[in-house]
C-alpha positions as CSV (number, residue, x, y, z in Angstrom):
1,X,2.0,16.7,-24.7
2,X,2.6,15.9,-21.0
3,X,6.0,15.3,-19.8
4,X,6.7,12.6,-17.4
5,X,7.6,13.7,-14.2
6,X,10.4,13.5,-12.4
7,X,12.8,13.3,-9.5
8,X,14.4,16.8,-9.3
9,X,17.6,14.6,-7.5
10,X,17.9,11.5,-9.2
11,X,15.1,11.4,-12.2
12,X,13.5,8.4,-10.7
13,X,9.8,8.6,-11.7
14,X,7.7,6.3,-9.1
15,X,6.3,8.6,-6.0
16,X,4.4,7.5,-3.6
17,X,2.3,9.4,-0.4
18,X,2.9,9.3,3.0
19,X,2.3,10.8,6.4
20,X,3.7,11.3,9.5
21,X,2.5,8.2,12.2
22,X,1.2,8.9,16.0
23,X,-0.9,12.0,15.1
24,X,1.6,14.8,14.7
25,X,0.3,18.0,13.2
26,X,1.4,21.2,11.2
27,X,0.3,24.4,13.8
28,X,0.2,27.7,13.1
29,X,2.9,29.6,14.9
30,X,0.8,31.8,16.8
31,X,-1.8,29.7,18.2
32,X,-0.1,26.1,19.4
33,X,-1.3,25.4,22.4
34,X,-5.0,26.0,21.1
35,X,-6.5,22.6,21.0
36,X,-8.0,21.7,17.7
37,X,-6.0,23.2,15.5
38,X,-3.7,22.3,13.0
39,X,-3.5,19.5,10.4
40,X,-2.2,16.5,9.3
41,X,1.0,16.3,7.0
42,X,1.0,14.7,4.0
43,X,4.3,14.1,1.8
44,X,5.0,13.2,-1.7
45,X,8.2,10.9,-1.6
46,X,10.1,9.5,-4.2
47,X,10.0,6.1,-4.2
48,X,14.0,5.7,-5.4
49,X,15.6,8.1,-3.5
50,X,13.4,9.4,-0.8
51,X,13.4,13.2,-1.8
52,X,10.1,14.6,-0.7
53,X,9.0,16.5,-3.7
54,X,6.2,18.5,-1.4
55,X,4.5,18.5,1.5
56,X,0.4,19.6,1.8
57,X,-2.1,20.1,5.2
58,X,-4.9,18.1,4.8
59,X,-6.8,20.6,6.6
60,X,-5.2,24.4,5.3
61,X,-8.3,26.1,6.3
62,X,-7.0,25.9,10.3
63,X,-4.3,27.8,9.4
64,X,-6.6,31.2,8.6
């Protein structure tokens, strides 16, 4: 049987997706100033709260 999840700070159970706005992106340490690399930020969020449960690249493969 699944369990609902939910909010590891206050239990809430609605989450919702966001991103960061104006284009900022997740670089890898060693290679910043390369242009064309990194990815964009995406954020689970709870929608009571506002604890950000994770946080993915859309684009991990930039990061090898």
């Amino acid at each position: 049987m699944d369990e609902e999840r939910k909010c590891p700070e206050c239990g809430g159970t609605e989450f919702a997706q966001g991103t960061f706005g104006a284009e900022p992106k997740l670089l890898p340490i060693n290679i910043i100033f390369k242009p064309g690399k990194g990815s964009e930020v995406f954020a689970e969020i709870c929608t009571k709260c506002g604890h950000i449960l994770n946080m993915r690249v859309s684009k991990p493969e930039k990061f090898k």
